[in-house]
C-alpha positions as CSV (number, residue, x, y, z in Angstrom):
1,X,7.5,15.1,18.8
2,X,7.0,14.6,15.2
3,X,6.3,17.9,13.3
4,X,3.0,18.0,12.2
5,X,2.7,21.7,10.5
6,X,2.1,19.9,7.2
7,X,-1.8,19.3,8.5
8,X,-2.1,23.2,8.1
9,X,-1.7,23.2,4.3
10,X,-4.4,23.8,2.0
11,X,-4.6,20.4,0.6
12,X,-6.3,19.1,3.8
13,X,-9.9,20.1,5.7
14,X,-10.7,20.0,8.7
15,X,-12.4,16.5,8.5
16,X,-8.4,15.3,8.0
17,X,-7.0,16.7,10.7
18,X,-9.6,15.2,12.7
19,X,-8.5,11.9,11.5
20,X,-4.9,12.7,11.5
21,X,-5.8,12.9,15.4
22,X,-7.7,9.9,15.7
23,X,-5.3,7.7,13.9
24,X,-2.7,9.1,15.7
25,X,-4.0,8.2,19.3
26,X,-5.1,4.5,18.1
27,X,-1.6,3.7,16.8
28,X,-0.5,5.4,20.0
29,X,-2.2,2.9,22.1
30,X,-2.0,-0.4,19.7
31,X,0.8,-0.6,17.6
32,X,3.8,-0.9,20.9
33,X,2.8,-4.8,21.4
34,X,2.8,-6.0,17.7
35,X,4.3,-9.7,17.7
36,X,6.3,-9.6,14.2
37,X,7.8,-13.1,14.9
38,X,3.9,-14.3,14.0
39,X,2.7,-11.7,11.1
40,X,-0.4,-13.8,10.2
41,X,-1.6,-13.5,13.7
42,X,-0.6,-10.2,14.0
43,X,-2.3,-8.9,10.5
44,X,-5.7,-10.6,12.1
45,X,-5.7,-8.8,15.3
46,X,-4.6,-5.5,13.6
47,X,-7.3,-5.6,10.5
48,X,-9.7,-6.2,13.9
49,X,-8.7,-3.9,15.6
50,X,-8.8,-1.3,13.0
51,X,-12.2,-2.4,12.0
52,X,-13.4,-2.1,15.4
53,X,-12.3,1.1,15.3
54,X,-13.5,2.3,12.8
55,X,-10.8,3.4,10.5
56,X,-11.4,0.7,7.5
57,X,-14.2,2.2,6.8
58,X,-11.9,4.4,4.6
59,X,-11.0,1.6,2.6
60,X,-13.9,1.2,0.5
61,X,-16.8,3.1,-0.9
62,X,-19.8,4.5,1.0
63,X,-22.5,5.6,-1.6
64,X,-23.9,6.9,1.4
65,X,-20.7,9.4,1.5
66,X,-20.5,10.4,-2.2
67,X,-19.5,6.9,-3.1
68,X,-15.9,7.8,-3.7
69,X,-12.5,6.8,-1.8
70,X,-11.3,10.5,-0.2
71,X,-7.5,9.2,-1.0
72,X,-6.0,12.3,1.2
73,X,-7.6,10.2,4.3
74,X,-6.0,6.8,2.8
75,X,-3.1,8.6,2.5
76,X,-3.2,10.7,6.3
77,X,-3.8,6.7,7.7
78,X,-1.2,5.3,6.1
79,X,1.5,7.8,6.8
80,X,0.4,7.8,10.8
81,X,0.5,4.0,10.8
82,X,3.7,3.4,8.9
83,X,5.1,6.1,11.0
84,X,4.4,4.0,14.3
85,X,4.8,0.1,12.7
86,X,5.0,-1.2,9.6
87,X,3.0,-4.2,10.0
88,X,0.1,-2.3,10.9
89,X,0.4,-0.2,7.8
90,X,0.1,-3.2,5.7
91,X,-2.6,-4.9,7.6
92,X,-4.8,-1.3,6.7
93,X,-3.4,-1.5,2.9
94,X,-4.3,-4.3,2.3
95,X,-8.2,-4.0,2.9
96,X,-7.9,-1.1,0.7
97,X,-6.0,-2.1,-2.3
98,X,-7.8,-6.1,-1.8
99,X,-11.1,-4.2,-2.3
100,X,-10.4,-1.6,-4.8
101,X,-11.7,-3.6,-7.8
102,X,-14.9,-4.2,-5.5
103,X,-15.0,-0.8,-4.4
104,X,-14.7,1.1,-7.9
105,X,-16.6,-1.5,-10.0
106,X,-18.1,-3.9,-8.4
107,X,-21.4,-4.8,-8.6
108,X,-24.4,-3.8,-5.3
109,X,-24.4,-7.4,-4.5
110,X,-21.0,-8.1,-4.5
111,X,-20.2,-4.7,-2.4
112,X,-22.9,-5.9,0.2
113,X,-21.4,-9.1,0.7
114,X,-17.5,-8.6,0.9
115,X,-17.2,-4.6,1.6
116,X,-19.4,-5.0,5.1
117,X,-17.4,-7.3,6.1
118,X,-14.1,-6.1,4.9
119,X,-14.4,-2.7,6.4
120,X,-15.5,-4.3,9.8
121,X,-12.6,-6.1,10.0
122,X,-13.9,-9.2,9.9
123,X,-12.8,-10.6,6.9
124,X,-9.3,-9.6,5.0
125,X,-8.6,-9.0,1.6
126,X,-6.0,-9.8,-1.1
127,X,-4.6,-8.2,-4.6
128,X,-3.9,-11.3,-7.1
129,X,-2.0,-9.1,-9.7
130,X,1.4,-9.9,-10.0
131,X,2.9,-13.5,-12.0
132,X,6.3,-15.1,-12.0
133,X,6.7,-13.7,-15.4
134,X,4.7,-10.7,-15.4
135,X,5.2,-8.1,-12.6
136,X,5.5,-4.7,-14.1
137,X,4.3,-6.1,-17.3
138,X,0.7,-6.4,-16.1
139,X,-0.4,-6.7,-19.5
140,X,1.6,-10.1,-20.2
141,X,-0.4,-11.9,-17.7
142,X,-1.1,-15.8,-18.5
143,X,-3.5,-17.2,-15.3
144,X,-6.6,-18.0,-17.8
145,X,-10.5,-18.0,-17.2
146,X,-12.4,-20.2,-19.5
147,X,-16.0,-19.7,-19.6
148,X,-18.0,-22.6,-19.1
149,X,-21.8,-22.4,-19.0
150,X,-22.4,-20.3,-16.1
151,X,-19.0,-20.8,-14.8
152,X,-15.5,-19.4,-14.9
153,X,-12.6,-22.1,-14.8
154,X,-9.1,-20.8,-13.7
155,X,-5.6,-22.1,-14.4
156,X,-2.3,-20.8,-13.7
157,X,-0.3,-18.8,-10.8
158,X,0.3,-15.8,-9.0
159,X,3.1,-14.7,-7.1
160,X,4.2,-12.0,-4.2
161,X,0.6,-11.8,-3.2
162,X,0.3,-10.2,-0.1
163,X,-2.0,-11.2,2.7
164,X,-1.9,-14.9,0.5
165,X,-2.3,-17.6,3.1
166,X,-4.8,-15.5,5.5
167,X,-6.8,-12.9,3.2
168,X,-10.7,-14.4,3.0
169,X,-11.2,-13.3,-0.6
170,X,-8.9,-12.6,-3.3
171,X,-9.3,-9.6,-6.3
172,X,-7.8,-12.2,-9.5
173,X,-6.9,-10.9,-12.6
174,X,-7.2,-13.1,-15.6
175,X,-7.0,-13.5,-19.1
176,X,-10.6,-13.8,-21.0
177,X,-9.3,-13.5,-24.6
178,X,-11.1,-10.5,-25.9
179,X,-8.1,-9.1,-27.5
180,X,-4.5,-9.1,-27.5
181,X,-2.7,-8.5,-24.2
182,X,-4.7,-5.6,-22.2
183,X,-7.6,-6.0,-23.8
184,X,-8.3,-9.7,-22.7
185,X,-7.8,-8.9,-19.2
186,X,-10.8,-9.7,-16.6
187,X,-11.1,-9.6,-12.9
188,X,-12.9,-11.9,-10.6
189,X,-13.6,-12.2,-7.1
190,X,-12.4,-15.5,-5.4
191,X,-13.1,-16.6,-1.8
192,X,-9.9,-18.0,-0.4
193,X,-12.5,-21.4,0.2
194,X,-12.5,-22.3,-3.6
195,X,-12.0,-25.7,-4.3
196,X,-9.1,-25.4,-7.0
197,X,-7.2,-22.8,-4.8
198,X,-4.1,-23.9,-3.5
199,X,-1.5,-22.0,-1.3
200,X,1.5,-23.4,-2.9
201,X,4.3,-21.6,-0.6
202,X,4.2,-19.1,1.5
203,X,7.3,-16.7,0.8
204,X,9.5,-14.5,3.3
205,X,10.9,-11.5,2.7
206,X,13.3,-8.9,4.6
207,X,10.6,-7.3,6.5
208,X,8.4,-10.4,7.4
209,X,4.4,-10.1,5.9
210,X,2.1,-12.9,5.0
211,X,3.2,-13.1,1.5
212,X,2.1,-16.4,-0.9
213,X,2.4,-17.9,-4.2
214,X,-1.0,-18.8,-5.3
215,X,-2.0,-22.2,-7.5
216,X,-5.3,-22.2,-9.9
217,X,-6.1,-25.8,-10.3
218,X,-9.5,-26.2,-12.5
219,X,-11.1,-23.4,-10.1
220,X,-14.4,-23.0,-10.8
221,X,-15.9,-19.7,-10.1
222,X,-19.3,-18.7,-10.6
223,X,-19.7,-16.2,-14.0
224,X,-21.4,-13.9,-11.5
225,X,-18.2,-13.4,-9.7
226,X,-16.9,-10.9,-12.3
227,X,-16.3,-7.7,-11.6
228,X,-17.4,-5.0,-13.8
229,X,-17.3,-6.4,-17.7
230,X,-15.1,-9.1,-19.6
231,X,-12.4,-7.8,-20.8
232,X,-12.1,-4.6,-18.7
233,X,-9.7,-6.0,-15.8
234,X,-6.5,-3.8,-17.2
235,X,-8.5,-1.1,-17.0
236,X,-9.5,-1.7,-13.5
237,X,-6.5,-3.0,-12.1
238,X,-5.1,0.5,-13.3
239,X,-7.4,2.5,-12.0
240,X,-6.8,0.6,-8.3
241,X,-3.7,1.4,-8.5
242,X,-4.0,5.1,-9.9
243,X,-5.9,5.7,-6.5
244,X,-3.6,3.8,-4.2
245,X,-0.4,4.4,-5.7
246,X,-0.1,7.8,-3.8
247,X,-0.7,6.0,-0.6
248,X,2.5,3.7,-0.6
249,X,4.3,7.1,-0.8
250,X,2.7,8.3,1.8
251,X,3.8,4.8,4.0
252,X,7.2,5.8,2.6
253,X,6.8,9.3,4.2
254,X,5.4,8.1,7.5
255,X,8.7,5.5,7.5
256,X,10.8,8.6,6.6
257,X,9.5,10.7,9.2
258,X,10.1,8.1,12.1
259,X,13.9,7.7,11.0
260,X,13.9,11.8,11.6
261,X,12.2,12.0,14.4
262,X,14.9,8.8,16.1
263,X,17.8,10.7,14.3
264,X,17.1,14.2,16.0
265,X,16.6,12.2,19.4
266,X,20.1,10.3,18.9
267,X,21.6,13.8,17.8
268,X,20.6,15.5,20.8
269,X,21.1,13.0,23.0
270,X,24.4,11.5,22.4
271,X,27.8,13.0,23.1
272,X,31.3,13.2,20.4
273,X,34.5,14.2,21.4
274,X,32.9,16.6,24.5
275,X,29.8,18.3,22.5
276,X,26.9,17.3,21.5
277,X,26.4,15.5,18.2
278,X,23.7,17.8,17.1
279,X,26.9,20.5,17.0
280,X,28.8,18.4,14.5
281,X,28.4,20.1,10.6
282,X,27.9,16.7,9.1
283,X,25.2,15.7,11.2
284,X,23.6,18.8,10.8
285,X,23.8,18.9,7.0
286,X,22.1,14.9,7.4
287,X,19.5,16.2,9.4
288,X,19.0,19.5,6.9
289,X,19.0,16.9,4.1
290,X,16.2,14.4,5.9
291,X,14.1,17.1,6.4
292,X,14.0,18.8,3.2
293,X,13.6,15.0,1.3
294,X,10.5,14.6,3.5
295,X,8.8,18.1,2.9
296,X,9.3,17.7,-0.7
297,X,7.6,14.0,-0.6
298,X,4.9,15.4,1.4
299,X,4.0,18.3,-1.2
300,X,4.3,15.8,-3.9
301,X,2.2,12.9,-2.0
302,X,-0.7,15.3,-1.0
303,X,-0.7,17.2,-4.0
304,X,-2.0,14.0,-6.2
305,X,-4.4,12.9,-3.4
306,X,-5.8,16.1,-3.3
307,X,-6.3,15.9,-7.3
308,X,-7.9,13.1,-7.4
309,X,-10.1,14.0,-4.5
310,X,-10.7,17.4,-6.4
311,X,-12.5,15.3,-9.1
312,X,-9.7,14.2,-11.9
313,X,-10.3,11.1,-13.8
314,X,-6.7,10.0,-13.4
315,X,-3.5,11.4,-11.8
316,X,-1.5,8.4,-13.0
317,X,1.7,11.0,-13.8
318,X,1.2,12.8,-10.3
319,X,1.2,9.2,-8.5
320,X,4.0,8.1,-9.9
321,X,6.0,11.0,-9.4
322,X,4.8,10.6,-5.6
323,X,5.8,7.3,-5.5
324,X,9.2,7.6,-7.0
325,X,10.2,10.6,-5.0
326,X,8.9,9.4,-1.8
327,X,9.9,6.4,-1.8
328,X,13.5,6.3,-3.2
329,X,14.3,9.8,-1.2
330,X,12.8,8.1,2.5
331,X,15.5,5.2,1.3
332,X,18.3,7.8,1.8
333,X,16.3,9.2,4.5
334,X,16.4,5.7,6.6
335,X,20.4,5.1,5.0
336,X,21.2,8.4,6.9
337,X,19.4,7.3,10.1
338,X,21.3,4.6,10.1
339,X,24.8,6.5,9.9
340,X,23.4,8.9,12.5
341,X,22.9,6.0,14.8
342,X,26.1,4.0,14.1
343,X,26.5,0.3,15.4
344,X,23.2,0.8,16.8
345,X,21.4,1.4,13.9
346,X,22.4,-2.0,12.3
347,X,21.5,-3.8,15.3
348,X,17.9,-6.1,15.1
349,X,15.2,-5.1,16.8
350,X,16.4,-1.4,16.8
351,X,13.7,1.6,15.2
352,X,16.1,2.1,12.5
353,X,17.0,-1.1,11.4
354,X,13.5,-2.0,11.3
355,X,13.0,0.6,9.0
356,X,16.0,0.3,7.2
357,X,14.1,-3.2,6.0
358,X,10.6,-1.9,6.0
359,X,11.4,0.6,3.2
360,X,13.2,-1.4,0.5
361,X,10.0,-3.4,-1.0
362,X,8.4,-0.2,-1.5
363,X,10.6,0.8,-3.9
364,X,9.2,-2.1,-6.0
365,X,5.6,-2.9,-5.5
366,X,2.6,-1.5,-6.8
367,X,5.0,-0.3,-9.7
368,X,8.8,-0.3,-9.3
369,X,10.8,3.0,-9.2
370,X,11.9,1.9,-12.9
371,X,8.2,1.9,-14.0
372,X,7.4,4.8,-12.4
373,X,10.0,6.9,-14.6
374,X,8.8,5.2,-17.6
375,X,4.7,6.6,-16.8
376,X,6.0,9.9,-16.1
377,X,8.6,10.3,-19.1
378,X,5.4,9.0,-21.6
379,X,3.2,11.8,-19.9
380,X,5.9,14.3,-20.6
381,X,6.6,13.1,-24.2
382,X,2.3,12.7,-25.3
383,X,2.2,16.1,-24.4
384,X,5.1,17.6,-26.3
């Protein structure tokens, strides 16, 4: 049984633990039938399911609940989910970070007739950041937006786009020319219906999502489809990510503690050369490592959701040392879970090796490990 002591700390109330519960006993009961051979179908009965339940409603804004994202809930969710499937992690993502530009800036309108439904589960949600030449380099993006009476016109491409191929309505960030680089930055929303859309290839990775390379043919959008103002898209896109950021850590911590919880099983269940493995010094010193790599993630995770819950403006250095940590230390995490279960934990289909592929992109999106050194080491340096 996983260790949940961690719920006890002072960063949480007693509204999370409550959650903590509830997530726990819906991934309990949904997430043992998942059909990853067919993720599209999979993503729509999961984002259903969760809406149905309830639990999207944590994705976007309520003004009716302060009109703010509690991020230690995101963050509780994700952790839970990842912790049980991977898949199903994503498929709640997804209509979190999809939404965030909605969420944060969009317009009463716009919220009333995408966040409803988004939250319900009955429509999904995409992130159109990323290009093939500008990943990390947000600011470097080229997909353009021409304004034409009362019109937007888009040209160009995105890439890696998760949920691309099945997400109802896509967050695109464009350029608008009002400056140089970040400054002539806007975002848009885009129903995946748009004439001048095209799905141009779907792409597969190691650990199998919906994933697509988007085309902007002469896609017209209406001028009414912006979110927030021209030229403020950098901005937002930043401050998506500075509240969801923290929450791929804690997916990395929910992966790490799985590949604990399957190690200390395998250890005390398996036998080497007449004792238990559990008795062996190396696997103990494995197991001593895991665990102290995961507590450290968890203070680091839940001390930058509980910031920005506690009111700051941004907690762009806390989130990326989150991030970083968390994710590169549940990497070694998994690697040792996979020694711990020897040929076992390289065979498909097994908990581990599952894992083993879940945690690698993670390292990468939403800011790669690289970039994440680079935000905090220009923190550290503005403030010498």
């Amino acid at each position: 049984m996983m260790d949940r002591s961690f719920l006890s700390w002072p960063f949480f109330d007693d509204v999370h633990r409550r959650l903590a519960d509830e997530v726990e006993r819906w991934a309990t009961e949904n997430t043992g039938h998942i059909d990853h051979e067919n993720v599209d179908d999979a993503c729509l009965n999961l984002v259903a399911g969760l809406g149905a339940a309830g639990l999207l409603q944590h994705t976007a804004v309520d003004p009716a609940a302060g009109g703010r994202l509690d991020v230690r809930s995101l963050c509780i969710i994700r952790e839970t989910l990842a912790r049980h499937d991977g898949l199903a992690d994503f498929a709640f993502a997804m209509q979190g970070l999809g939404t965030g530009a909605l969420s944060l800036f969009g317009t009463d309108a716009q919220k009333r007739e995408w966040l409803t439904r988004t939250r319900a589960g009955k429509a999904l949600s995409a992130f159109a950041l990323s290009e093939p030449q500008s990943g990390s380099d947000v600011a470097n993006l080229e997909l353009s937006a021409v304004r034409d009476g009362d019109s937007f016109v888009l040209n160009g491409e995105k890439t890696w786009i998760s949920n691309g191929g099945i997400a109802d309505v896509y967050t695109v960030f464009a350029r608008t020319g009002e400056g140089d680089g970040a400054k002539g930055i806007s975002a848009f929303i885009v129903p995946a219906d748009t004439p001048g859309l095209i799905i141009a290839e779907r792409l597969e990775v190691i650990a199998p999502h919906p994933l697509a390379r988007l085309v902007f043919d002469n896609c017209r959008i209406p001028a009414s489809a912006l979110i927030g103002s021209p030229g403020q898209g950098f901005r937002i896109a930043m401050s998506v990510l500075d509240v969801f950021r923290s929450t791929v850590a804690a997916a990395a911590l929910g992966f790490a503690r799985r590949a604990l919880e399957e190690s200390v099983k395998r250890a005390n269940g398996r036998h080497l050369f007449g004792a238990p493995m559990s008795e062996l010094q190396m696997v103990q010193g494995h197991i001593a490592d895991m665990a102290l790599d995961i507590d450290a993630a968890a203070l680091l995770v839940y001390r930058a959701a509980w910031l920005k819950d506690s009111g700051a403006e941004r907690v762009s250095r806390e989130a990326a040392m989150a991030k970083l940590y968390a994710t590169d230390r549940a990497q070694s995490v998994i690697d040792k879970a996979v020694q711990i279960h020897g040929g076992d934990g390289v065979r498909k289909g097994s908990v581990v090796e599952r894992l083993y592929r879940e945690i690698r992109a993670l390292r990468i999106y939403e800011g790669a490990s690289d970039v994440q050194k680079i935000i905090i080491a220009r923190h550290e340096l503005a403030r010498g």
